[in-house]
C-alpha positions, 0 to 999 in steps of 0.5 A: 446506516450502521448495518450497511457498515456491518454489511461492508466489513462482513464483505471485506473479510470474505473478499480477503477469504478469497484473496488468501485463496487465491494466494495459496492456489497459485503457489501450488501452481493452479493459476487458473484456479487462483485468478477466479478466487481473486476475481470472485474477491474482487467483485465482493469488494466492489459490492462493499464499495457500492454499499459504502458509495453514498458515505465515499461521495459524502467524505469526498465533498466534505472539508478536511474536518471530518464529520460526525460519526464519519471516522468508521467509515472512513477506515472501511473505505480506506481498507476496500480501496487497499485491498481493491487495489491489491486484487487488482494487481493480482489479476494483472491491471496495473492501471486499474490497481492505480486508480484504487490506490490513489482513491484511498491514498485521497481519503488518507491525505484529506483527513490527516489519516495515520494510514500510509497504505494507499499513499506508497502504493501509489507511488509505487503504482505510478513509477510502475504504469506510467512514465513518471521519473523518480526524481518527479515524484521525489518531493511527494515521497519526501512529504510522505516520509516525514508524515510517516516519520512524525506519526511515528514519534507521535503515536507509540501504538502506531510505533509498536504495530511494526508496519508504518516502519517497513513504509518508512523504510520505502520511501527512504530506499526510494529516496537513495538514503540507504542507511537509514531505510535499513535502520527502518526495515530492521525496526519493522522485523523487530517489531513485526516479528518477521523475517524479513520484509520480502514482498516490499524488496520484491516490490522496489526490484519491479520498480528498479527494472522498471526505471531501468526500462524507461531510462530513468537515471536514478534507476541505479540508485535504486538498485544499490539502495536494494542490494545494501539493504538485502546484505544488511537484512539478510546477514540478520 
């Protein structure tokens, strides 16, 4: 079993060789080229997925104490449903993208995992592809947010990585607290040593637009939760 570990973490790395690729193609405009790098990514990943099926069944039946020896396994799937869940998105299936997040963001919820990845994506997913309302998802983001929340205060390495930051710092945009998302996101270019956190507001302007097309009434609160943390971040 060890191998077939071996094996899917070898798989994963090539999958995000090629994701990379893909990246880089279509911002030097050769789209067509960039869509066969991800989908040469993508089937790589659905080849470790397939090497790590038995150990996902397995996770999926067992209860919340997770069983001996499981603990690597269970952070290759979680990594293979995130990045399957980004290929996805890349190639344009939203919907297919969702399904991969909310199988991680499962695993992560199930054992008590410190990884938020999966669960905000979902999130996000949801308030993108479907015709969920924010405010219907607001007691999940909430739940979410005090998970991340308190992990940070229990885990200094968690603190220190940067990341579980900037997905504080969402749920709290998503929740209309303004001041304290932008106290998360400087705390998150701090540590991360970034600029500034670009994809993530680029993510909350597509599920803006999208509340904004659907009628959701909060959609405006969204926007101003964006447009004070662009003047707060970028006057850095």
């Amino acid at each position: 079993m060890q191998e077939l570990l071996e094996n899917a973490i070898k798989l994963q790395e090539t999958a995000r060789s090629f994701r990379k690729k893909g990246d880089a193609l279509r911002k030097a405009g050769r789209d067509e080229a960039g869509t066969e790098a991800y989908r040469s990514g993508l089937a790589v990943l659905n080849e470790a997925l397939g090497l790590l099926e038995a150990k996902d069944e397995m996770l999926r039946a067992a209860s919340p104490q997770l069983p001996d020896n499981a603990a690597p396994y269970l952070r290759e799937l979680i990594e293979i449903y995130g990045a399957l869940g980004g290929m996805h998105q890349r190639l344009g299936a939203m919907d297919k993208s969702l399904a991969s997040y909310e199988a991680g963001a499962r695993l992560e919820e199930r054992f008590g995992q410190t990884s938020t990845y999966n669960r905000l994506n979902a999130v996000k997913y949801s308030l993108l592809t479907g015709p969920d309302q924010l405010r219907s998802l607001e007691p999940r983001i909430q739940i979410l947010a005090d998970f991340i929340d308190a992990s940070l205060r229990a885990d200094k390495s968690l603190s220190d990585r940067g990341w579980a930051w900037a997905d504080l710092g969402d749920c709290l945009a998503l929740l209309g607290r303004t001041e304290e998302a932008g106290r998360a996101y400087a705390t998150f270019i701090s540590k991360a040593e970034i600029k500034s956190p670009d994809r993530t507001l680029d993510v909350l302007k597509e599920i803006a637009a999208k509340l904004r097309s659907k009628g959701d009434p909060d959609a405006p609160r969204v926007v101003t939760a964006i447009d004070a943390l662009q003047s707060r971040l970028f006057a850095r």
